[in-house]
Biopython code that builds the backbone (N, CA, C, O; Angstrom):
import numpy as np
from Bio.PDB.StructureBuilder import StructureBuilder

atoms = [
    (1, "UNK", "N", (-32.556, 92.546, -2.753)),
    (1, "UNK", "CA", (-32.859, 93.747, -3.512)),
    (1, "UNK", "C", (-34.018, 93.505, -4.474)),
    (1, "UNK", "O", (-35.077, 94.132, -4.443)),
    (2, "UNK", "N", (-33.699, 92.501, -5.358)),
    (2, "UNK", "CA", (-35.264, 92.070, -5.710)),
    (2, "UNK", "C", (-36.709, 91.828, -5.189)),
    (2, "UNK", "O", (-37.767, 91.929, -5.810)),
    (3, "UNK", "N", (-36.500, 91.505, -3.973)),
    (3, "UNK", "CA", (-37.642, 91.417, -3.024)),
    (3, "UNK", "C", (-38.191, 92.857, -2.657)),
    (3, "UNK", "O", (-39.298, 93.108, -2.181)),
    (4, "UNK", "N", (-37.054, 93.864, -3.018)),
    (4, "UNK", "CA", (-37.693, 95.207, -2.210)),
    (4, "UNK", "C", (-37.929, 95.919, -3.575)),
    (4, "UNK", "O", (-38.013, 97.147, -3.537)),
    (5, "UNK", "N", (-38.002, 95.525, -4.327)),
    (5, "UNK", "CA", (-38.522, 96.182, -5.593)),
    (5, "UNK", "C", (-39.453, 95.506, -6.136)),
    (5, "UNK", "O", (-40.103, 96.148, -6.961)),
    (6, "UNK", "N", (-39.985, 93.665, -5.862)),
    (6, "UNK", "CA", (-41.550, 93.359, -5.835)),
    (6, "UNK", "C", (-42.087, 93.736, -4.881)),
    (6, "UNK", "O", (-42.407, 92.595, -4.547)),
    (7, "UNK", "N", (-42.501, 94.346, -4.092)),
    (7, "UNK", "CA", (-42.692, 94.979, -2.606)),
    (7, "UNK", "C", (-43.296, 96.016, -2.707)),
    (7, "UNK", "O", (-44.411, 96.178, -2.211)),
    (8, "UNK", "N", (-42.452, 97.201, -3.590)),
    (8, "UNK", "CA", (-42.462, 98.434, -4.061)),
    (8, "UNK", "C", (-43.536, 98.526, -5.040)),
    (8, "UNK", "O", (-44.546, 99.212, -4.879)),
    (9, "UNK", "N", (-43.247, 97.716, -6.194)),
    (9, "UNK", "CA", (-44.347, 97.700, -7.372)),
    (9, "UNK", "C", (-46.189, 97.077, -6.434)),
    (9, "UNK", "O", (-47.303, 97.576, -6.595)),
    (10, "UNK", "N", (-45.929, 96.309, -5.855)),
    (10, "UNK", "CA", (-46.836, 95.616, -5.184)),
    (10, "UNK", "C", (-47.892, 96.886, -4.375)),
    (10, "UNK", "O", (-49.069, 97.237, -4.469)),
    (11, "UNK", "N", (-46.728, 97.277, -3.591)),
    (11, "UNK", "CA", (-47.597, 98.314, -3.146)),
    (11, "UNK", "C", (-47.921, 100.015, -3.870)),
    (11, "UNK", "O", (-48.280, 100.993, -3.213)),
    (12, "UNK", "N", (-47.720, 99.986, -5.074)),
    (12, "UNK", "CA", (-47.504, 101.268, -6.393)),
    (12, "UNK", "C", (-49.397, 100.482, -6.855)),
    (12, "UNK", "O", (-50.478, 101.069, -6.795)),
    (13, "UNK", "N", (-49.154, 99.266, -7.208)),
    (13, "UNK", "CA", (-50.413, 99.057, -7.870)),
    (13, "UNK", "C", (-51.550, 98.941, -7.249)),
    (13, "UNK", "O", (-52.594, 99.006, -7.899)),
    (14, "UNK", "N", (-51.570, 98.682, -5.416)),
    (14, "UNK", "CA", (-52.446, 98.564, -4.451)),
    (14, "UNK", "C", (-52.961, 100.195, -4.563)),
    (14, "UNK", "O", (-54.064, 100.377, -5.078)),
    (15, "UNK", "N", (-52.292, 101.216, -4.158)),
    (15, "UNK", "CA", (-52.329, 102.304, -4.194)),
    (15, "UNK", "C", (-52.881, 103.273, -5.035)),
    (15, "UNK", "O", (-53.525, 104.279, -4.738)),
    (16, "UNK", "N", (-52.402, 102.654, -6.586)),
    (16, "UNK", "CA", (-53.488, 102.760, -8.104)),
    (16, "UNK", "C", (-54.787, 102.457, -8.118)),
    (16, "UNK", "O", (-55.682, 103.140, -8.615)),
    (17, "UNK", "N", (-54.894, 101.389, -7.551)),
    (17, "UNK", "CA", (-56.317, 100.304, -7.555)),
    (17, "UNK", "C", (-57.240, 101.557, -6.534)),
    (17, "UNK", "O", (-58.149, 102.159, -7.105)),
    (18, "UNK", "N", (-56.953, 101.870, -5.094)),
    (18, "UNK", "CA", (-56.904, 102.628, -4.077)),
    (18, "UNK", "C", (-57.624, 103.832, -4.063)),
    (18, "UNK", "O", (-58.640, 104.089, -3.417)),
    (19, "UNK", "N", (-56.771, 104.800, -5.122)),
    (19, "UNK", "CA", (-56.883, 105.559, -5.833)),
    (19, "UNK", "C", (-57.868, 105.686, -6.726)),
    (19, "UNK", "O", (-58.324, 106.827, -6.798)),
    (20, "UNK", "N", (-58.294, 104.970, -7.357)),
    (20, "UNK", "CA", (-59.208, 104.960, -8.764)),
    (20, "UNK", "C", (-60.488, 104.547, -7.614)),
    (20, "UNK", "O", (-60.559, 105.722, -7.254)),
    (21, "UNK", "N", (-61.172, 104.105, -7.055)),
    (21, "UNK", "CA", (-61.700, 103.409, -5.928)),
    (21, "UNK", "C", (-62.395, 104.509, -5.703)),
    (21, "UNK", "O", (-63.544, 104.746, -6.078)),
    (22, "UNK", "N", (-61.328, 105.514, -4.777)),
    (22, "UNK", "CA", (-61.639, 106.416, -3.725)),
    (22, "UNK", "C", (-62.075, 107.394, -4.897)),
    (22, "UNK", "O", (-62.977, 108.104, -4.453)),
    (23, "UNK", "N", (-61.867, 107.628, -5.870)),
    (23, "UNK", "CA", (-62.436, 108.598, -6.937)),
    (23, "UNK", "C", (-63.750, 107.906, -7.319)),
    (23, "UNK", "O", (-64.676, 108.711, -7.218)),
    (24, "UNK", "N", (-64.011, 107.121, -7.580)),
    (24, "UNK", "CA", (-65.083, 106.370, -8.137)),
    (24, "UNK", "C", (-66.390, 106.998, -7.072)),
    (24, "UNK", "O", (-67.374, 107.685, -7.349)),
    (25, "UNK", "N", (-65.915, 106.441, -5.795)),
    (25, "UNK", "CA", (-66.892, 106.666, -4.756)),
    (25, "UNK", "C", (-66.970, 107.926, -4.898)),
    (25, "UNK", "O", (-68.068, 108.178, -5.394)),
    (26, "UNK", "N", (-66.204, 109.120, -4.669)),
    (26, "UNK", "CA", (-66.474, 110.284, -4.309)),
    (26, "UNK", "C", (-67.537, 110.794, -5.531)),
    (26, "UNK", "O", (-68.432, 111.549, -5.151)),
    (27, "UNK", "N", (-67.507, 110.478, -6.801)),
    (27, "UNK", "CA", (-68.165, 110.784, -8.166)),
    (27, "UNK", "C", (-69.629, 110.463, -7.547)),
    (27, "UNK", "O", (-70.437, 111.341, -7.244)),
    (28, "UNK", "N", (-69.866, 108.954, -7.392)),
    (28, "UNK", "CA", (-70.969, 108.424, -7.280)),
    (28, "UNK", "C", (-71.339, 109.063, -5.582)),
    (28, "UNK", "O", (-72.447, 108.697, -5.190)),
    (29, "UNK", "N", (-70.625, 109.860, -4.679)),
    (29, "UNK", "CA", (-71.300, 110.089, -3.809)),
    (29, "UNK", "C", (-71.943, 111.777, -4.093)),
    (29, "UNK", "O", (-72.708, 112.353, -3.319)),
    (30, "UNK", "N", (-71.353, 112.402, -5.520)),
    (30, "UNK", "CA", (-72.188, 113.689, -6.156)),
    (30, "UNK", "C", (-73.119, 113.294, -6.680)),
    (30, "UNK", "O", (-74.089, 114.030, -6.863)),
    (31, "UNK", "N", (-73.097, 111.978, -7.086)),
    (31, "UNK", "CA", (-74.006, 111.409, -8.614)),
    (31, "UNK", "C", (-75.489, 111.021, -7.532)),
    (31, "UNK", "O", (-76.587, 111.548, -7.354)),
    (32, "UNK", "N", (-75.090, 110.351, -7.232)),
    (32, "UNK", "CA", (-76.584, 109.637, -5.747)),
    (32, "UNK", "C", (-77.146, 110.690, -5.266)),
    (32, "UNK", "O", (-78.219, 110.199, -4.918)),
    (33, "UNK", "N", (-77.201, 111.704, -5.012)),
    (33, "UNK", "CA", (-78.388, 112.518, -4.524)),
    (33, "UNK", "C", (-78.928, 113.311, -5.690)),
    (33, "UNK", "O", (-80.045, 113.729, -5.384)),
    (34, "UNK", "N", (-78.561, 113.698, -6.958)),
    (34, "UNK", "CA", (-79.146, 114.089, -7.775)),
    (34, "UNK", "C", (-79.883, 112.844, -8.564)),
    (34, "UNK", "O", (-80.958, 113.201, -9.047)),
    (35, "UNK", "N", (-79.654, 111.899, -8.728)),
    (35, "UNK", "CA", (-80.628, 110.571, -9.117)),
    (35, "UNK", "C", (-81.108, 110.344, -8.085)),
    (35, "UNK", "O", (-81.909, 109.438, -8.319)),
    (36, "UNK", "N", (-81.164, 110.678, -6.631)),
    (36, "UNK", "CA", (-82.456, 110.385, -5.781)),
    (36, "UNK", "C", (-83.247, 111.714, -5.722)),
    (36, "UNK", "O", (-84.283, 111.855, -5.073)),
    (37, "UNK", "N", (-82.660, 112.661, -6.455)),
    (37, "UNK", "CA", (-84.300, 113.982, -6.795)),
    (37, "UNK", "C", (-84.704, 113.386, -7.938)),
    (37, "UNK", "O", (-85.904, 113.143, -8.068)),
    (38, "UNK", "N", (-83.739, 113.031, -9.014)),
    (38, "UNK", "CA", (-84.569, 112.905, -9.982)),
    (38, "UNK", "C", (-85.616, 111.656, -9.600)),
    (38, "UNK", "O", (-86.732, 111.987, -10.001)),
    (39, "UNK", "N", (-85.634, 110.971, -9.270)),
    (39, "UNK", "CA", (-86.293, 109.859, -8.946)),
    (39, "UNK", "C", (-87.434, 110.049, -7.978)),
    (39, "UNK", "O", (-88.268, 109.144, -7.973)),
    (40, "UNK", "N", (-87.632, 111.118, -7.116)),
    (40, "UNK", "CA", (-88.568, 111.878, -6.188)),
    (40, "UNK", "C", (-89.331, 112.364, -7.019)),
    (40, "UNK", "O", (-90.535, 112.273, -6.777)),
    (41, "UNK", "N", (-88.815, 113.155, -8.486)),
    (41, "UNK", "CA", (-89.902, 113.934, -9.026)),
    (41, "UNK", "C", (-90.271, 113.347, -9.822)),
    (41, "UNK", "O", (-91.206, 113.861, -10.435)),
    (42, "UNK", "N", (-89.791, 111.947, -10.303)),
    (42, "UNK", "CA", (-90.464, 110.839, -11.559)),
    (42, "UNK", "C", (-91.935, 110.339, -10.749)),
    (42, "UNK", "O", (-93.071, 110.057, -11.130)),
    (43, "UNK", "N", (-91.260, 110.400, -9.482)),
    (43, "UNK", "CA", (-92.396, 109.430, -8.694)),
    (43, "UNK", "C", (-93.763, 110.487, -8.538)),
    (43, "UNK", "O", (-94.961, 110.325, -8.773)),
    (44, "UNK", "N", (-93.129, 111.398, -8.131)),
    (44, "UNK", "CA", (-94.411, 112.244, -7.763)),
    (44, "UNK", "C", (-95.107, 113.018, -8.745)),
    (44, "UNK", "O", (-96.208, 113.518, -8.515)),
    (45, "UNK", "N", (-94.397, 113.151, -10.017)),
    (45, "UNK", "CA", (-95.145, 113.417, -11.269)),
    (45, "UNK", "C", (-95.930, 112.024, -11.564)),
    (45, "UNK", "O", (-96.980, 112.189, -12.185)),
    (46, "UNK", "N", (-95.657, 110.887, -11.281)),
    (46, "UNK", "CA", (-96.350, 109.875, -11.831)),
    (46, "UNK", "C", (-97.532, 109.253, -11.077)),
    (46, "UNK", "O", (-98.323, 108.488, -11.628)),
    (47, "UNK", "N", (-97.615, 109.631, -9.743)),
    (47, "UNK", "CA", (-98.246, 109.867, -8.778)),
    (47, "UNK", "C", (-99.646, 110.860, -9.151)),
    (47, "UNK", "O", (-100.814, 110.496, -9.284)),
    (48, "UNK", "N", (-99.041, 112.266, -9.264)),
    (48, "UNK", "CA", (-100.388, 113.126, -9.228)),
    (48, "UNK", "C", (-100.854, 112.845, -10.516)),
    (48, "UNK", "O", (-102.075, 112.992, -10.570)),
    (49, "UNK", "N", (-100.203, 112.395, -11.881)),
    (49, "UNK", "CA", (-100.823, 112.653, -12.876)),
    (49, "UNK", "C", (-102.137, 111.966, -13.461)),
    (49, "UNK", "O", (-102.217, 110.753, -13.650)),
    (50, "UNK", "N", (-103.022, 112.753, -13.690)),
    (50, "UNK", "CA", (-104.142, 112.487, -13.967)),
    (50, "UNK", "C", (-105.794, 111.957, -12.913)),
    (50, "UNK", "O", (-106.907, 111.462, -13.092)),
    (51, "UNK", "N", (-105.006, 112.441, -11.928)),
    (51, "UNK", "CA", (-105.609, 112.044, -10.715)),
    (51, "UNK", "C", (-106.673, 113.773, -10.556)),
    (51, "UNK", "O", (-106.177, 114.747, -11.122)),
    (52, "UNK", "N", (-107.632, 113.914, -10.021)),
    (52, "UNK", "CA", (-107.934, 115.466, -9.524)),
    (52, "UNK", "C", (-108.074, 114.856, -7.959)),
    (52, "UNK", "O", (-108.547, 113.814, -7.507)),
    (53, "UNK", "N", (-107.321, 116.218, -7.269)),
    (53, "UNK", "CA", (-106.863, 116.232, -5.747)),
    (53, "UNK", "C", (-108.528, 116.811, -5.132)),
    (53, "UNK", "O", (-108.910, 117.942, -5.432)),
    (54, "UNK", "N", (-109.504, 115.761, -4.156)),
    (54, "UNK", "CA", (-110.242, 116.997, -4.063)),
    (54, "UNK", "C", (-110.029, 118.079, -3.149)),
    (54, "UNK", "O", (-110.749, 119.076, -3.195)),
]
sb = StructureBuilder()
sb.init_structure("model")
sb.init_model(0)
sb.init_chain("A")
sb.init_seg("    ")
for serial, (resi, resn, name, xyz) in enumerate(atoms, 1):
    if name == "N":
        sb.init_residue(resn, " ", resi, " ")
    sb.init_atom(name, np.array(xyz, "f"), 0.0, 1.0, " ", f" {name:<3s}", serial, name[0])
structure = sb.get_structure()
């Protein structure tokens, strides 16, 4: 009976860990395409500026 209640907790905290993980990613998979525009328009403002296009 002790064995099935380290077992239990064992797999409660895998599942926590799991959990927090799979949230993390999903955040950073909203977060990554708005820091790769912002980062498109750093570049390409830093690019044209001060340049004349002929």
């Amino acid at each position: 009976m002790k064995q099935l209640i380290w077992i239990i907790a064992v797999v409660a905290v895998l599942f926590v860990i799991a959990g927090a993980t799979i949230r993390a990613v999903a955040f950073l998979l909203w977060v990554a395409p708005v820091l790769l525009l912002a980062a498109l328009l750093a570049f390409f403002l830093k690019r044209s500026g001060g340049k004349r296009i002929p």
